[in-house]
C-alpha positions as CSV (number, residue, x, y, z in Angstrom):
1,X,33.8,51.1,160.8
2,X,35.1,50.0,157.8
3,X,38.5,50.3,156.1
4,X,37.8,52.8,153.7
5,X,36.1,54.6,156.5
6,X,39.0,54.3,159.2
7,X,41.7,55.6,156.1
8,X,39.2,58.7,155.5
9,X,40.0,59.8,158.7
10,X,43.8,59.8,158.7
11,X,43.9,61.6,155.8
12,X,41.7,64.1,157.6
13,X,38.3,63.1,155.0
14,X,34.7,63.1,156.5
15,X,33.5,59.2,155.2
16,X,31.8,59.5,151.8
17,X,34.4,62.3,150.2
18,X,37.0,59.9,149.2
19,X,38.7,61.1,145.8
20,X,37.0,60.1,142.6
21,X,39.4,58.0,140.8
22,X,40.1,61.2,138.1
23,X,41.6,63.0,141.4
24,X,45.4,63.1,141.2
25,X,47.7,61.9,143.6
26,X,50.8,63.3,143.2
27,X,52.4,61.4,146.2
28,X,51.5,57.8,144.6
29,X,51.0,58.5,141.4
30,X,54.7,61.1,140.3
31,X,54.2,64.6,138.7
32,X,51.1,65.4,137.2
33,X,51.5,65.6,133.2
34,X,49.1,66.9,130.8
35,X,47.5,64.1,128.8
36,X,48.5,65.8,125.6
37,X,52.1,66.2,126.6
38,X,52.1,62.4,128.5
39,X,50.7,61.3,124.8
40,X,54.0,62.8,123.5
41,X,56.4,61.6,126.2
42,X,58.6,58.7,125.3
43,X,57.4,54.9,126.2
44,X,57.3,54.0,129.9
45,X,58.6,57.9,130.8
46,X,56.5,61.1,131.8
47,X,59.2,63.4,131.1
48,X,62.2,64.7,133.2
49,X,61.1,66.5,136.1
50,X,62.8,69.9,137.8
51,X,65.1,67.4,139.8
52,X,66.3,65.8,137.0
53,X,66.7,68.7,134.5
54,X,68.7,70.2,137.4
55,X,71.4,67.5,138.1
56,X,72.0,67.2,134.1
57,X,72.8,71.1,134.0
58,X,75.0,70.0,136.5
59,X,76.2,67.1,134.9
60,X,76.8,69.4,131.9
61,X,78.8,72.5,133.6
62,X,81.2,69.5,135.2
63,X,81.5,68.4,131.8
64,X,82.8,72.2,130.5
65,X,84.6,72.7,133.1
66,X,86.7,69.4,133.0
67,X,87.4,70.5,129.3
68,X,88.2,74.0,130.2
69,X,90.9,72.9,132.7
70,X,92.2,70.6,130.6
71,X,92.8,72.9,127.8
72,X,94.4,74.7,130.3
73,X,96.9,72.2,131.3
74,X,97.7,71.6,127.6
75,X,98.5,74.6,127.3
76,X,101.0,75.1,129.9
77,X,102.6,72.0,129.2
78,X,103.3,73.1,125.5
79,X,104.4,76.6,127.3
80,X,107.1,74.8,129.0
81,X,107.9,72.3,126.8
82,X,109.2,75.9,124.4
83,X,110.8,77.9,127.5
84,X,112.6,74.5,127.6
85,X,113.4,74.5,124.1
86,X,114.4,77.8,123.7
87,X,116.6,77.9,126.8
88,X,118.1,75.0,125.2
89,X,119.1,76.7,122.1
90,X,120.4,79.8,124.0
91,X,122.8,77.5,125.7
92,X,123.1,75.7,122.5
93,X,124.2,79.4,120.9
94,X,126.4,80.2,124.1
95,X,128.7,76.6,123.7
96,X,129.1,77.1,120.1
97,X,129.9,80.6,120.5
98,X,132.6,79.9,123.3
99,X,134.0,76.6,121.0
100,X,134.5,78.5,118.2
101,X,136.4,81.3,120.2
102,X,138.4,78.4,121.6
103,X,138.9,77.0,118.2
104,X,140.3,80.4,116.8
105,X,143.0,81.1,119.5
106,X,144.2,77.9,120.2
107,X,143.4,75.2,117.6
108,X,143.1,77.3,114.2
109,X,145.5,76.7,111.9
110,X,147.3,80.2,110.3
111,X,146.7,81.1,107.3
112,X,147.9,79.3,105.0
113,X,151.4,80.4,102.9
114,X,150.9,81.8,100.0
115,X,153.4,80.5,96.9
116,X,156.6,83.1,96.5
117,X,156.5,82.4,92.4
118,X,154.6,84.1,89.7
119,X,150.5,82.9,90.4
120,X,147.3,83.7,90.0
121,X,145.9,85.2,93.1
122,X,141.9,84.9,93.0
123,X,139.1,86.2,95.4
124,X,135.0,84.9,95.3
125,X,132.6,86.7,95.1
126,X,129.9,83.8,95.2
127,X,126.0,84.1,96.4
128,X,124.0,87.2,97.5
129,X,126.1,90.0,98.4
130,X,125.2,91.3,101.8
131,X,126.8,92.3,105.1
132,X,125.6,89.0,106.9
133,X,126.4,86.6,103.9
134,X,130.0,84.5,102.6
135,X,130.0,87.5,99.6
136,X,130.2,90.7,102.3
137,X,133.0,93.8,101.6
138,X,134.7,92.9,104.9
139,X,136.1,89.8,104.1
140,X,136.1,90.2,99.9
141,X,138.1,93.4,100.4
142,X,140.6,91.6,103.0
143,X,141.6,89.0,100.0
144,X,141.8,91.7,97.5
145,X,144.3,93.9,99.9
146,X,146.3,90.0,100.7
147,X,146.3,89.3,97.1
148,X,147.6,92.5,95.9
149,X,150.3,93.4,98.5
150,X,152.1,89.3,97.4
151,X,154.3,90.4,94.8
152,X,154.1,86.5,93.8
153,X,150.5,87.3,92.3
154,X,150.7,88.2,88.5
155,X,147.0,89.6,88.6
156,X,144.3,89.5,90.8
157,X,140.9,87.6,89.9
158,X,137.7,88.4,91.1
159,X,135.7,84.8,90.8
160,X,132.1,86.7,90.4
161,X,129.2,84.0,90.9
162,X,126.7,86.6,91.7
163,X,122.8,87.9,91.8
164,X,124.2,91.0,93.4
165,X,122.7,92.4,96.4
166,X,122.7,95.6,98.7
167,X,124.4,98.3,97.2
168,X,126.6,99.7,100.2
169,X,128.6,96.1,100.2
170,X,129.6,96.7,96.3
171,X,129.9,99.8,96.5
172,X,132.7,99.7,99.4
173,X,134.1,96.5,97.3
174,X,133.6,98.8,93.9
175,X,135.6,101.7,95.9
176,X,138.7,99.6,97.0
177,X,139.1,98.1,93.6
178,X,139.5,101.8,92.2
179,X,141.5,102.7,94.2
180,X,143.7,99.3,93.6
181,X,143.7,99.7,90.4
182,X,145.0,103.4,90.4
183,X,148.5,102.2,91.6
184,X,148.8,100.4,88.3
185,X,151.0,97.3,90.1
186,X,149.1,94.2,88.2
187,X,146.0,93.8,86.4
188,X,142.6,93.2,87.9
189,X,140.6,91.2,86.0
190,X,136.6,89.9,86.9
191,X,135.8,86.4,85.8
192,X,131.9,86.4,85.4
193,X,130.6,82.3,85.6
194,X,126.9,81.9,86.0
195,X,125.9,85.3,86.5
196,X,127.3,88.6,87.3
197,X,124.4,90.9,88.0
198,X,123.4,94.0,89.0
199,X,125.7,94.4,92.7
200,X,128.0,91.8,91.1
201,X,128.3,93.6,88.0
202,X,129.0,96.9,89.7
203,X,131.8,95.3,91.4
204,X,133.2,94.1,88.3
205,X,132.9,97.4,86.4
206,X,136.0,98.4,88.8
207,X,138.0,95.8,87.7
208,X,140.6,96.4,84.3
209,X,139.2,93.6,82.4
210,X,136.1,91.4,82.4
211,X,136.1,88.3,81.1
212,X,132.7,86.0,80.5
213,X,131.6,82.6,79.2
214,X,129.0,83.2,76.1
215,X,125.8,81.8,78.4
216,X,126.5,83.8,81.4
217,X,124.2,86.3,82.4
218,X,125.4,90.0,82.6
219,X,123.8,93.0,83.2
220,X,121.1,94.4,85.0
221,X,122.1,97.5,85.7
222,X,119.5,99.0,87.7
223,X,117.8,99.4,91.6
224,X,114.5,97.5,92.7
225,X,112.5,98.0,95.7
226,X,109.5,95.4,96.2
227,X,106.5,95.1,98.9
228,X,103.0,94.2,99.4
229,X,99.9,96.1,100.7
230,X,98.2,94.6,103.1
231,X,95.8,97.1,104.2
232,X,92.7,95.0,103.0
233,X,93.9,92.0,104.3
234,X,93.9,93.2,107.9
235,X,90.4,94.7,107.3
236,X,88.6,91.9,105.9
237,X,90.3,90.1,108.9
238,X,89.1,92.7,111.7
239,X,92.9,93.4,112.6
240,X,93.6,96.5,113.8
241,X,97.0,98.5,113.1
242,X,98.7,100.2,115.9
243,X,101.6,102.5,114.7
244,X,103.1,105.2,116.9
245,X,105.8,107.3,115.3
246,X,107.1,110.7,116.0
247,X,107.7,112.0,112.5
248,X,105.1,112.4,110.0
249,X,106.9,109.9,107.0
250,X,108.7,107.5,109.7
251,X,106.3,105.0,108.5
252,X,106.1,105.4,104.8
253,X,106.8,102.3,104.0
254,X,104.7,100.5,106.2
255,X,102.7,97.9,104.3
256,X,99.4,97.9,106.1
257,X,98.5,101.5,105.2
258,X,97.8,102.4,101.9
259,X,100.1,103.9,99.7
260,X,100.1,107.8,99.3
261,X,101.1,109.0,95.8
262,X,103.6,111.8,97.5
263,X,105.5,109.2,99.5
264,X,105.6,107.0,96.2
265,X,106.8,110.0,94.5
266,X,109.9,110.4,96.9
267,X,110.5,106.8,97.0
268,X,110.8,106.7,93.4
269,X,113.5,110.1,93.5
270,X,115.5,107.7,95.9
271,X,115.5,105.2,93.5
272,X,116.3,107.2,90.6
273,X,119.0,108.8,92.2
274,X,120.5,105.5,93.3
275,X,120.6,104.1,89.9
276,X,122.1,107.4,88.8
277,X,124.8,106.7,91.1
278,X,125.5,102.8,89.6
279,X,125.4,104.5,85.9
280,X,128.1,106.8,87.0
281,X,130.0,104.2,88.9
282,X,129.7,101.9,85.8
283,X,130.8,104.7,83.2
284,X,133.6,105.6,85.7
285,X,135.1,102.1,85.1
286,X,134.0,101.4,81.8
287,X,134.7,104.2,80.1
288,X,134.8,104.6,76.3
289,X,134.4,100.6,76.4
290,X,130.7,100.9,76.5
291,X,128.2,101.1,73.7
292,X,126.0,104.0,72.8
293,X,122.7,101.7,73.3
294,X,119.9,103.2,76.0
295,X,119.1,99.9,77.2
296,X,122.2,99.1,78.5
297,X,121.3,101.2,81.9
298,X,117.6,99.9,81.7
299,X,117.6,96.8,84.4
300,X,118.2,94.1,81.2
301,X,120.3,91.1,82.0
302,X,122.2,89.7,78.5
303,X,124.3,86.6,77.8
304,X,128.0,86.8,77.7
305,X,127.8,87.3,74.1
306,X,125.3,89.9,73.5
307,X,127.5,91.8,76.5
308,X,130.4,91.9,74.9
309,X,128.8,93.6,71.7
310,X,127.6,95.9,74.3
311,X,130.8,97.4,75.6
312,X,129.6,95.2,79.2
313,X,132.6,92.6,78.9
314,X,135.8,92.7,77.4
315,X,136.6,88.7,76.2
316,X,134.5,85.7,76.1
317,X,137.2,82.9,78.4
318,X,136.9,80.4,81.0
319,X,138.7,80.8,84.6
320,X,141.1,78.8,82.8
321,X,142.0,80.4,79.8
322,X,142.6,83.7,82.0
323,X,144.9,81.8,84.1
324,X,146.6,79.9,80.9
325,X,147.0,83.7,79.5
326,X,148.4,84.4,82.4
327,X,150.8,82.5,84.3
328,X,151.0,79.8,81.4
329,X,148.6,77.6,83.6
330,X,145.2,76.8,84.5
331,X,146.1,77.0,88.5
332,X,145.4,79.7,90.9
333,X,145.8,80.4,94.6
334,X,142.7,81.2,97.0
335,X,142.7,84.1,98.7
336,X,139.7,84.4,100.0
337,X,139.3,84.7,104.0
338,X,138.3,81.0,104.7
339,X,135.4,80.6,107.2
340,X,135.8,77.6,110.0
341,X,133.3,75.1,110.3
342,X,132.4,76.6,113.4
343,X,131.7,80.3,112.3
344,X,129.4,78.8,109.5
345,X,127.8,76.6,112.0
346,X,127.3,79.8,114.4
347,X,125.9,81.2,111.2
348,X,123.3,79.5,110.0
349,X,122.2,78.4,113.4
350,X,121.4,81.7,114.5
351,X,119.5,82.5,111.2
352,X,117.2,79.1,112.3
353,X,117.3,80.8,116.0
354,X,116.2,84.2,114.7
355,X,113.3,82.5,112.4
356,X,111.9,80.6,114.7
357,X,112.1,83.3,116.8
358,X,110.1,85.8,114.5
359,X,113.0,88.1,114.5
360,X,114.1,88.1,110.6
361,X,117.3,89.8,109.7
362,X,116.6,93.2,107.8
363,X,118.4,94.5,105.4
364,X,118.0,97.5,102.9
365,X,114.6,97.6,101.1
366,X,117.3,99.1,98.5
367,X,118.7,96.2,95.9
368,X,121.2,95.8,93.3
369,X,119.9,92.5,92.8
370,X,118.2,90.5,89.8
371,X,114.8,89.0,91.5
């Protein structure tokens, strides 16, 4: 028997039906691949088989999912890295806090003595007046009362540096001035630098005199409210606004929903009837001082010059001249409430703190203040 006889029978052939040499083998010879698609596989390759396709999907989802837990475990790291920063700054906030309480009751110097002879007792009124800022009715109404109860102080200054600002602070400062000036003892006069506007210039409508150089700005006697609408913006976005309220109107002002024309309506009579009470408060101090001109209650700011043809100022003088006219010298005493270095530290770190934070001090949408 011969050897191609003696292999037909162990793979179970009768001799003589021995594959023709088109049969494939798929046991010798791999996968069996169409001659068109083995024309188009590359060089030396017959294509990936089921085995191989599988172990690159596998290869693949390892890939993903070593990526997906490493984003992971970015994440939490930067998560930590800010609990760690901002428990930081809260201790940060505490030790400052507890120094500066320290500071006042055992290291803070008193206040300091004010001269027993004949002065010129002045109080700042610098920056945007507001209940969280240097310029706030608390502290500007404490110098005023210090100032006026020395009987050293020939007249009281009010140093106005001033945008203005919310309209309950100058009122209350507006108030106490009045009612200073009822008791007649010495002359309050407001000295107007830069600018002394809108708030600023309703404090200084209280005072007997007001004095400006010929480029500061004066004026602005009016109220503004300003905001945006951001209804659109959310929608081309796909954002969706959730507000709850009890109260049909509690949300008026919200500026991701449109703006009906009845709330705009009533905002407006709130503004109006604000800036009806500035004009009285204005005409209250000014008096018969003030010109007959319409535009002086309008919102216009003027110079120091084309205010004092308006009845808005009394004399065009430097801090200096006033104090010169005076007490026969261009000195003054400071009695403005200082602020340690540690309450202004406090101060403007918890401003950062409340910024980075995302919770933004708010204040009245309501402003005597030039923008």
């Amino acid at each position: 028997m011969s050897d191609d006889q003696r292999r037909d029978e162990r793979h179970g052939q009768a001799p003589g039906d021995r594959a023709s040499p088109s049969d494939h083998d798929r046991w010798t010879q791999g996968p069996e691949v169409p001659a068109q698609e083995g024309a188009s596989a590359p060089v030396g390759a017959q294509g990936d088989d089921a085995e191989t396709l599988r172990e690159r999907q596998r290869l693949a989802q390892l890939e993903m999912m070593d990526r997906w837990i490493g984003g992971v475990l970015t994440e939490q790291r930067r998560s930590r890295r800010w609990k760690l920063f901002f428990r930081l700054m809260l201790l940060a906030l505490v030790l400052i806090s507890l120094t500066t309480t320290l500071y006042r009751v055992f290291l803070a110097e008193p206040t300091a003595a004010v001269p027993a002879q004949q002065h010129l007792a002045l109080v700042e009124v610098h920056g945007v007046i507001a209940s969280d800022a240097p310029a706030n009715a608390e502290r500007i109404i404490q110098g005023l009362n210090r100032a006026w109860e020395n009987p050293g102080a020939a007249a009281v200054v009010l140093h106005i540096d001033s945008p203005g600002g919310s309209p309950v602070q100058s009122q209350r400062i507006y108030t106490e001035i009045m009612r200073l000036r009822e008791q007649g003892d010495k002359p309050i006069i407001a000295v107007i630098e830069d600018i002394g506007a809108s708030g600023a210039y309703y404090i200084a409508a209280a005072a007997d005199e007001i004095v400006a150089s010929p480029a500061s700005l004066v004026g602005s006697i009016g109220v503004i409210y300003a905001g945006f609408g951001f209804q659109e913006a959310i929608a081309e976005l796909g954002v969706e606004r959730r507000v709850m309220t009890a109260g049909e109107n509690k949300a008026f002002l919200d500026p991701f929903q449109p703006l009906d024309e009845d709330v705009a309506r009533f905002w407006q009579s709130v503004l109006t009837q604000t800036h009806e009470q500035f004009i009285d408060d204005v005409q209250a101090g000014r008096g018969e001082r003030l010109s007959d001109s319409p535009d002086i209650f309008s919102g216009l700011i003027w110079s120091g010059e084309q205010a004092l043809g308006l009845g808005l100022v009394d004399e065009l003088a430097s801090l200096e001249q006033v104090a010169r006219a005076q007490v026969g010298e261009a000195s003054w005493e400071n009695y403005t409430p200082r602020l340690d270095p540690f309450e202004r530290l406090t101060r403007r770190f918890t401003q950062a703190a409340a910024e980075v934070l995302g919770v933004h001090t708010r204040h009245a949408p309501i402003k005597f203040q030039v923008q």
